[in-house]
KEKE-3310 file (N, C-alpha, C; in steps of 0.2 Angstrom, whole numbers, plus 5000, padded with zeros to 4 digits):
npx = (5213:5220:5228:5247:5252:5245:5245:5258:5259:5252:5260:5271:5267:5266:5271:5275:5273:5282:5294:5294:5296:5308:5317:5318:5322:5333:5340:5342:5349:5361:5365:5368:5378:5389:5390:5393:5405:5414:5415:5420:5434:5438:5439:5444:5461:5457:5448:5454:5449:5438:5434:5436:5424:5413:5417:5415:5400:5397:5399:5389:5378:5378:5380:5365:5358:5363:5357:5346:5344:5346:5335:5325:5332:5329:5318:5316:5316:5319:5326:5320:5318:5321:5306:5307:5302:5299:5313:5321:5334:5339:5330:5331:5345:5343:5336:5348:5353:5361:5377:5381:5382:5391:5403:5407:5411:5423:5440:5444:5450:5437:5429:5429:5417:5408:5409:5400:5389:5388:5384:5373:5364:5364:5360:5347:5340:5343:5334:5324:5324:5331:5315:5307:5312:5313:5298:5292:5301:5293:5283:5286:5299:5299:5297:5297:5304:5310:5312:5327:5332:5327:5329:5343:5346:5340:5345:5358:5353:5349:5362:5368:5360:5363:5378:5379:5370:5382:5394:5390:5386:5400:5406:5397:5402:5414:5410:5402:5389:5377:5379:5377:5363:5355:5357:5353:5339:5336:5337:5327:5316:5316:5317:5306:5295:5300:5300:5286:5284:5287:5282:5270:5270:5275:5264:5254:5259:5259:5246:5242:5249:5242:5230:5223:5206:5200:5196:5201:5214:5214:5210:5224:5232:5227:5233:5245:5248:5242:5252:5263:5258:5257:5272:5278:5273:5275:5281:5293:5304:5311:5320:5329:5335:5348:5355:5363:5371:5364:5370:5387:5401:5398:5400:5410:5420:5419:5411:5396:5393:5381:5363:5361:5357)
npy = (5683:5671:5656:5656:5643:5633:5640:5640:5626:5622:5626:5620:5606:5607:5601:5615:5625:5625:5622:5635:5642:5638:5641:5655:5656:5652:5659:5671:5669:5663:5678:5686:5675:5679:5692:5694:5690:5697:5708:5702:5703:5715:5721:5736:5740:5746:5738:5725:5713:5711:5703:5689:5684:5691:5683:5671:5674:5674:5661:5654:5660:5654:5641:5641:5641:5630:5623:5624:5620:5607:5603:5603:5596:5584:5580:5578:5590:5604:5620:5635:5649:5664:5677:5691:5702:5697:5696:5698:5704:5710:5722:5729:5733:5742:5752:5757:5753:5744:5740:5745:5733:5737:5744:5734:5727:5731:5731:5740:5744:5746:5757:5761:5768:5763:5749:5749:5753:5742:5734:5739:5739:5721:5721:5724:5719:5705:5705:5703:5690:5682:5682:5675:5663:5659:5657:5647:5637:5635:5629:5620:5616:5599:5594:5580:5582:5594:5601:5598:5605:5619:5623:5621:5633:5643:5645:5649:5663:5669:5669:5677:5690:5691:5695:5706:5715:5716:5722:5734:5740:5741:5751:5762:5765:5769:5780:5783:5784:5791:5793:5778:5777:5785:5776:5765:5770:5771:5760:5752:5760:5756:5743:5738:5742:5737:5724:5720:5723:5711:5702:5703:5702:5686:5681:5683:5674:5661:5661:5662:5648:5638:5641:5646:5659:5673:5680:5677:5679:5692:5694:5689:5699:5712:5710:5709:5721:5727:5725:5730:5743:5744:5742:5752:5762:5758:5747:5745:5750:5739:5735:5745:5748:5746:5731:5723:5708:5691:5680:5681:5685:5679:5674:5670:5657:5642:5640:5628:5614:5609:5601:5585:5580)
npz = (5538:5530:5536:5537:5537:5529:5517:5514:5514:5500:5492:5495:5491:5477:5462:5452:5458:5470:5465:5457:5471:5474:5466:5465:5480:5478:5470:5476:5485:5479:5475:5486:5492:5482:5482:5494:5494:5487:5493:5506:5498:5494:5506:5515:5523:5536:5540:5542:5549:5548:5536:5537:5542:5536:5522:5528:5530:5515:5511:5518:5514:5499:5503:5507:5494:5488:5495:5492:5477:5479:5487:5473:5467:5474:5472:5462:5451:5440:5442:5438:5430:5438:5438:5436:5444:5454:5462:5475:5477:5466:5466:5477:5474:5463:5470:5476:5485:5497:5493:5476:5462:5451:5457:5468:5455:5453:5453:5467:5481:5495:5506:5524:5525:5515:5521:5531:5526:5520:5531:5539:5527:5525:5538:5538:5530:5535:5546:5542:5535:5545:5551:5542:5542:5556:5555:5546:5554:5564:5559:5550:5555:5558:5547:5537:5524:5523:5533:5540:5532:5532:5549:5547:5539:5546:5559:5553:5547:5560:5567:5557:5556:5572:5571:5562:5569:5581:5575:5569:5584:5587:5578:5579:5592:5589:5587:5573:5574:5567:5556:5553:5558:5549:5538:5541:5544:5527:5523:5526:5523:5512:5511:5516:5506:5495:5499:5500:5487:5479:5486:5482:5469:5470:5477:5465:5454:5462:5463:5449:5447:5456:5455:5463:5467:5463:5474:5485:5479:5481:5495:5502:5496:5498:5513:5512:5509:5520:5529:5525:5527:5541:5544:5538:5548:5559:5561:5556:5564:5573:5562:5564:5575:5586:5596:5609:5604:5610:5604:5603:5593:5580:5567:5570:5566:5557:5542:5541:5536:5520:5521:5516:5502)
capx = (5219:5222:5232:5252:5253:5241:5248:5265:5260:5250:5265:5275:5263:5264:5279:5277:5273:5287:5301:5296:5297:5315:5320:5318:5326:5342:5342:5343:5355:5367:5367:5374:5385:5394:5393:5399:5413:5416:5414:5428:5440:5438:5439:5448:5464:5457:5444:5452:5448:5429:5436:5435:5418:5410:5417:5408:5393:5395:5399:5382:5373:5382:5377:5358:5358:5364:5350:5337:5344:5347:5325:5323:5333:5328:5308:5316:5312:5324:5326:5316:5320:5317:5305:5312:5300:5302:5321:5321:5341:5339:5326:5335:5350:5341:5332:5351:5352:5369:5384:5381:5385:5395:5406:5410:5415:5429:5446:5445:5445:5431:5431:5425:5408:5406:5407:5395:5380:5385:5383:5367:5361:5362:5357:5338:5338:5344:5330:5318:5326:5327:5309:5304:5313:5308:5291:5295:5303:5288:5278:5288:5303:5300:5294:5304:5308:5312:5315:5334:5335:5324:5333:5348:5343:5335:5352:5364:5352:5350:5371:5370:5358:5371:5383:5378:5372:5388:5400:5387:5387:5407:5406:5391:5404:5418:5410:5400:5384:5373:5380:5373:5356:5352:5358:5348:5331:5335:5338:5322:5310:5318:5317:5297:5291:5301:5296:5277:5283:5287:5277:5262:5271:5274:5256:5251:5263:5258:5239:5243:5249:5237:5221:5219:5202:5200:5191:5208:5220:5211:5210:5232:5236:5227:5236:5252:5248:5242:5258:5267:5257:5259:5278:5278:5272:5277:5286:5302:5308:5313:5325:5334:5336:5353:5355:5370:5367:5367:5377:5393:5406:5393:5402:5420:5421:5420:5405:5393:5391:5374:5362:5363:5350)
capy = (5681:5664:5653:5653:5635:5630:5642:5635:5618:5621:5628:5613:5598:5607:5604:5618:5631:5621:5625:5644:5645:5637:5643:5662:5658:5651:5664:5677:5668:5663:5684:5686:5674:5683:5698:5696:5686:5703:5714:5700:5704:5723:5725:5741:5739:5749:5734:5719:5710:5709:5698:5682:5686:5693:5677:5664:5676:5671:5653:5652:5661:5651:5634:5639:5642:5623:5618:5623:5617:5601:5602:5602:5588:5577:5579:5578:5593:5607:5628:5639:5656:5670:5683:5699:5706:5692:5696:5703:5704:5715:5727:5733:5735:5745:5757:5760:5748:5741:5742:5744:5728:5740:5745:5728:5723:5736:5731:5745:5746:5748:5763:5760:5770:5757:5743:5751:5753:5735:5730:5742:5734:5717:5722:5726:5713:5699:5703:5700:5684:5677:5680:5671:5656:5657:5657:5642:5632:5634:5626:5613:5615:5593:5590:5575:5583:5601:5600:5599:5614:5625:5622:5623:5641:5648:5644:5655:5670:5670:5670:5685:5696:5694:5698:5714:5721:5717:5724:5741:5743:5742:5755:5765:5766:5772:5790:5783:5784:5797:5789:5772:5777:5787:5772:5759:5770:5775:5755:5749:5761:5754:5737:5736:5742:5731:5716:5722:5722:5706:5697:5702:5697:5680:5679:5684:5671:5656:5661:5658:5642:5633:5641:5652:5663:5683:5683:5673:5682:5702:5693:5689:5706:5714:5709:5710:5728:5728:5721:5736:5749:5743:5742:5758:5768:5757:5740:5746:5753:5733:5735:5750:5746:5739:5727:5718:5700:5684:5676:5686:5682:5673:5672:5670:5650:5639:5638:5623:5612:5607:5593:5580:5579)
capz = (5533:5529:5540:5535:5538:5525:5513:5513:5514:5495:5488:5494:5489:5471:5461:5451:5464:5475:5460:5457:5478:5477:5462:5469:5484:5477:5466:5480:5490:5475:5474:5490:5491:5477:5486:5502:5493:5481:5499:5507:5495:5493:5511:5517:5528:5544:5543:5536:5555:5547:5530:5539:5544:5528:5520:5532:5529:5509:5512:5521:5506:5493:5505:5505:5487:5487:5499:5490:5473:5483:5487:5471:5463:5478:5469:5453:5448:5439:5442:5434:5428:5442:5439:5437:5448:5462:5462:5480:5478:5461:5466:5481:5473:5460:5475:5480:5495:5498:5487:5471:5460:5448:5465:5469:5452:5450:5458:5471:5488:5498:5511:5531:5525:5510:5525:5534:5521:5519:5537:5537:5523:5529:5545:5538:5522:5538:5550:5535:5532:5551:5553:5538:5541:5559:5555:5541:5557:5568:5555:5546:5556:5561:5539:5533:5517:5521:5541:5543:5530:5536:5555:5547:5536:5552:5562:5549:5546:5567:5567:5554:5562:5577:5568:5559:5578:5586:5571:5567:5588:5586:5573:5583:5596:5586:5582:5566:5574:5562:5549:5556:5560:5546:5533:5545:5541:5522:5520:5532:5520:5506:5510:5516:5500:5489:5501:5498:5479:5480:5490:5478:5466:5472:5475:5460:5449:5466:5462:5443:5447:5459:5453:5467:5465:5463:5480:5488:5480:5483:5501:5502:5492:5506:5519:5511:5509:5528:5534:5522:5530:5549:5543:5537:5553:5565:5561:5555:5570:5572:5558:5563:5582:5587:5604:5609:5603:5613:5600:5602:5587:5579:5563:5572:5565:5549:5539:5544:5528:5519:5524:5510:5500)
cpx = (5219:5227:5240:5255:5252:5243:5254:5263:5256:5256:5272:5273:5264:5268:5281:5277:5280:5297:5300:5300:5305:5319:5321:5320:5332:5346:5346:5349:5361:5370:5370:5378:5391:5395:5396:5404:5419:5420:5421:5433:5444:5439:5444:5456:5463:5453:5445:5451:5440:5429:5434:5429:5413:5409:5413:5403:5392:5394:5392:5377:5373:5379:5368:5356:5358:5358:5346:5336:5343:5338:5324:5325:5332:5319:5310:5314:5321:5322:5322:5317:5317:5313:5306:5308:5298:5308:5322:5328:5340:5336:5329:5339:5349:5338:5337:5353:5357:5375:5383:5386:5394:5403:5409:5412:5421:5435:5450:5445:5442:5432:5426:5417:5407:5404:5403:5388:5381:5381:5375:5361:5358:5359:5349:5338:5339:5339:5323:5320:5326:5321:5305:5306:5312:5302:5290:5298:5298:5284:5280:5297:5305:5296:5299:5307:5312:5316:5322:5336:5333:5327:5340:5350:5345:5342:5356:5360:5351:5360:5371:5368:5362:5375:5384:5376:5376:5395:5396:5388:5395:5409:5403:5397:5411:5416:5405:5390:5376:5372:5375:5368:5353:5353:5355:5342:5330:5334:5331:5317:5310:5314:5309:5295:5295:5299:5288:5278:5283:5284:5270:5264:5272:5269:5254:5253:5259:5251:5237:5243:5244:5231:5217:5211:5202:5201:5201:5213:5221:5212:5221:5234:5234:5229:5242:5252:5247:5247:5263:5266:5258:5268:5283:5278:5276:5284:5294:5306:5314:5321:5330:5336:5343:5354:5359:5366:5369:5372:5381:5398:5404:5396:5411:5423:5419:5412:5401:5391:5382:5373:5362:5355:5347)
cpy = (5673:5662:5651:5645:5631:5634:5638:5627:5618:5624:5621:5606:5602:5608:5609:5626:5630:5626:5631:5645:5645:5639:5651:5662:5656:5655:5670:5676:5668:5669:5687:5685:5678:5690:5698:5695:5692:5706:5711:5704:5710:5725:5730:5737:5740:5744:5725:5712:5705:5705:5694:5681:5686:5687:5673:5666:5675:5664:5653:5653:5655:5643:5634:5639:5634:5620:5617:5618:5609:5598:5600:5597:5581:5576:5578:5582:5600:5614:5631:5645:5660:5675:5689:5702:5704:5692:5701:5706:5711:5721:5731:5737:5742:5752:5758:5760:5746:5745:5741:5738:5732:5741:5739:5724:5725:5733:5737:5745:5747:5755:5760:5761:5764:5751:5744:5752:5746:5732:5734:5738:5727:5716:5722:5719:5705:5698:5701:5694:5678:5678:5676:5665:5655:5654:5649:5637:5632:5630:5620:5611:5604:5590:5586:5578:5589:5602:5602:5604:5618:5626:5624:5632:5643:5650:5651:5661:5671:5675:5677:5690:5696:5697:5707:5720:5722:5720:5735:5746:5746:5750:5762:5770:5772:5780:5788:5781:5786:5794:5782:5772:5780:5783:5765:5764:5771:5766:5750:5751:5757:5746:5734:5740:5739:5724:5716:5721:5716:5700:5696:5700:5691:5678:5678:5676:5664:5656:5658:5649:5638:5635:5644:5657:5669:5683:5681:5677:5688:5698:5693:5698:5711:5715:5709:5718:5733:5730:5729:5742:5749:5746:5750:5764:5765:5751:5739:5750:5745:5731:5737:5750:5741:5739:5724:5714:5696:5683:5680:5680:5677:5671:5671:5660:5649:5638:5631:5621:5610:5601:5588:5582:5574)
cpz = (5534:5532:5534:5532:5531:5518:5509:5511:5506:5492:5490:5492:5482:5466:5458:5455:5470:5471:5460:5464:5478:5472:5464:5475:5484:5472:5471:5485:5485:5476:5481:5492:5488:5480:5489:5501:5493:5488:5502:5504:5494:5502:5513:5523:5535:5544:5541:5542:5552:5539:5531:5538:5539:5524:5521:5530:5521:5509:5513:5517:5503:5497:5505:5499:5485:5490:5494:5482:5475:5483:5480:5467:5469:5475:5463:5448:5447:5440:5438:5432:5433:5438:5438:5443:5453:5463:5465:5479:5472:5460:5470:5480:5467:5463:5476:5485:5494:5493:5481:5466:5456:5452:5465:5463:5449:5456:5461:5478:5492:5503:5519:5529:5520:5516:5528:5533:5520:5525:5537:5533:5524:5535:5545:5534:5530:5545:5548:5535:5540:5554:5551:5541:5549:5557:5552:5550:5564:5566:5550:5546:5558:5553:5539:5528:5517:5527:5544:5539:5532:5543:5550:5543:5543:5555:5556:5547:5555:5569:5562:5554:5566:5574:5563:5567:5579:5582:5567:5577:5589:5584:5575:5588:5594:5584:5576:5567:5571:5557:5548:5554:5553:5539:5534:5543:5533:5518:5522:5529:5514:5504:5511:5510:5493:5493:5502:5490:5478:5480:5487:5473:5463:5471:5470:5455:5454:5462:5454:5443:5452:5460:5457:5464:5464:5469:5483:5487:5483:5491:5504:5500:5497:5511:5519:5511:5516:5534:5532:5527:5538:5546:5542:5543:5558:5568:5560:5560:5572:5569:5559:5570:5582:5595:5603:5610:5607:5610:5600:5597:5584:5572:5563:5569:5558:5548:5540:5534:5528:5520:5518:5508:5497)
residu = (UNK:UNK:UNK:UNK:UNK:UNK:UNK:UNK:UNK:UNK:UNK:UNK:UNK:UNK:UNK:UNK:UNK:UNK:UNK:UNK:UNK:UNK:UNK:UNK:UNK:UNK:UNK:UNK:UNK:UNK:UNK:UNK:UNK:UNK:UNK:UNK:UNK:UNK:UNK:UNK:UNK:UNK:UNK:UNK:UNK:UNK:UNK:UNK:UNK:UNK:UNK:UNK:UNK:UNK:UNK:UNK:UNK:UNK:UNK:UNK:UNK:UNK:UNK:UNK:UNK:UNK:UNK:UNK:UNK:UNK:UNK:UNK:UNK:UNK:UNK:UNK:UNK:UNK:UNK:UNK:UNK:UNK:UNK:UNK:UNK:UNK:UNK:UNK:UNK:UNK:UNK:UNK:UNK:UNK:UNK:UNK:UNK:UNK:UNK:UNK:UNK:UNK:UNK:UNK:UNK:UNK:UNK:UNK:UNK:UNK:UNK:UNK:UNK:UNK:UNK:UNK:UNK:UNK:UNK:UNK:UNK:UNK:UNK:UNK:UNK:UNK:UNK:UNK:UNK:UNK:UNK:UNK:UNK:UNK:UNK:UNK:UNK:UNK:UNK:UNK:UNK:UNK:UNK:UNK:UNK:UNK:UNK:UNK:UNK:UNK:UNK:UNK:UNK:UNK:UNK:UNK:UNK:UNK:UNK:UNK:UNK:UNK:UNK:UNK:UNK:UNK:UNK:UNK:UNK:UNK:UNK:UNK:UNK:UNK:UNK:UNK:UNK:UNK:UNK:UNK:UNK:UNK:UNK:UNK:UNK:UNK:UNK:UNK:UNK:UNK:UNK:UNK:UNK:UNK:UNK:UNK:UNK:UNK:UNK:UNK:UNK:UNK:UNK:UNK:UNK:UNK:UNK:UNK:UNK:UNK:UNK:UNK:UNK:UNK:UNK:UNK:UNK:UNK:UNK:UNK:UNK:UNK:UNK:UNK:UNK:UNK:UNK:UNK:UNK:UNK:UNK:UNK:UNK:UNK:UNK:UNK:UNK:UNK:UNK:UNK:UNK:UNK:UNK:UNK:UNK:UNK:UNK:UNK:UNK:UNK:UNK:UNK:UNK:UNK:UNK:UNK:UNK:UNK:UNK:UNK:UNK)
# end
């Protein structure tokens, strides 16, 4: 496989490859933003402890969403239309993974199970998101241009992993464990074969724009498909596992602002 490093680092030197990248992640983020807000607001009474919460975890959306726009008017460069079928947020929701958009746009609300497919939800879709941006601040966590976002990303999807362990064990503990377990793996199958859909075609639209080869791309598409099938037998245990987090009440404070751009 070709080296991640060098991957990324051709998608960031290119400014049209650079715009798709930021353009499709501030699309995804916008979209939860908007959710979690919707979720805040719908929250039930037996849970309205977890309001605060849910909020901050939009704010933090809705601030990376800014970040990225922020990358790209500091290159001088504008958004670009998502994809449809780079639109990890729309695919998902289409498979019947969280709460239906329709759900959150009726003034009703929510029931404890509803908050629990959410947290569920997030709980797989957030161990995808702080790997990535891990791996992202291994590699270009000390970049001049991107550096203190990527560090600052990584930081708030860390805090929101916590946060969905320490509020699903809560819930765990309550009696609602069956229900837990079997909506952490229907969400964990869900989500590796849409982030297999995805990533290939990412690929494919990346390989469009910077001239990639056949041999190159059948080489990536490969491995995407490698990583699917590990994930499938064995990797998604990862997802569906919950451990009391270090960061306890990782979302119990105010939203951290963005870094200027």
């Amino acid at each position: 496989m070709l080296p991640v490093k060098s991957l990324f680092q051709e998608i960031l030197d290119h400014d049209e490859s650079f715009r798709l990248f930021c353009s499709i992640a501030a699309g995804g983020e916008a979209q939860g933003g908007w959710e979690n807000g919707r979720i805040a607001q719908l929250v039930p009474e037996s849970e309205r402890g977890l309001a605060p919460k849910i909020s901050r975890h939009g704010a933090d959306e809705d601030k990376h969403g800014r970040i990225f726009h922020a990358l790209l008017k500091k290159r001088g460069l504008q958004p670009v239309p998502v994809p449809p079928e780079t639109d990890y947020t729309m695919l998902l929701e289409r498979r019947g993974i969280g709460l239906a958009h329709a759900r959150l746009k009726a003034d009703q609300p929510l029931t404890r199970r509803d908050i629990m497919v959410y947290l569920a939800h997030s709980r797989v879709t957030e161990q995808r998101a702080a790997e990535q941006m891990l791996m992202l601040r291994k590699h270009f966590g000390d970049h001049p241009d991107i550096g203190r976002a990527v560090r600052m990303i990584s930081d708030d999807e860390d805090n929101h992993l916590a946060y969905t362990h320490e509020e699903l064990l809560r819930l765990t503990a309550a009696g609602h464990g069956r229900f837990i377990r079997r909506t952490l793996r229907a969400c964990a199958l869900a989500e590796i074969r849409v982030h297999r859909d995805v990533s290939l075609a990412v690929t494919a639209h990346m390989a469009g724009i910077l001239g990639w080869s056949g041999a190159r791309s059948a080489l990536l598409a490969t491995g995407i498909r490698l990583v699917y099938a590990y994930e499938r037998l064995v990797g998604r245990r990862r997802m569906v596992t919950l451990r009391t987090p270090e960061r306890r009440n990782a979302l119990g404070g105010p939203a951290t602002t963005s870094p200027a751009a």
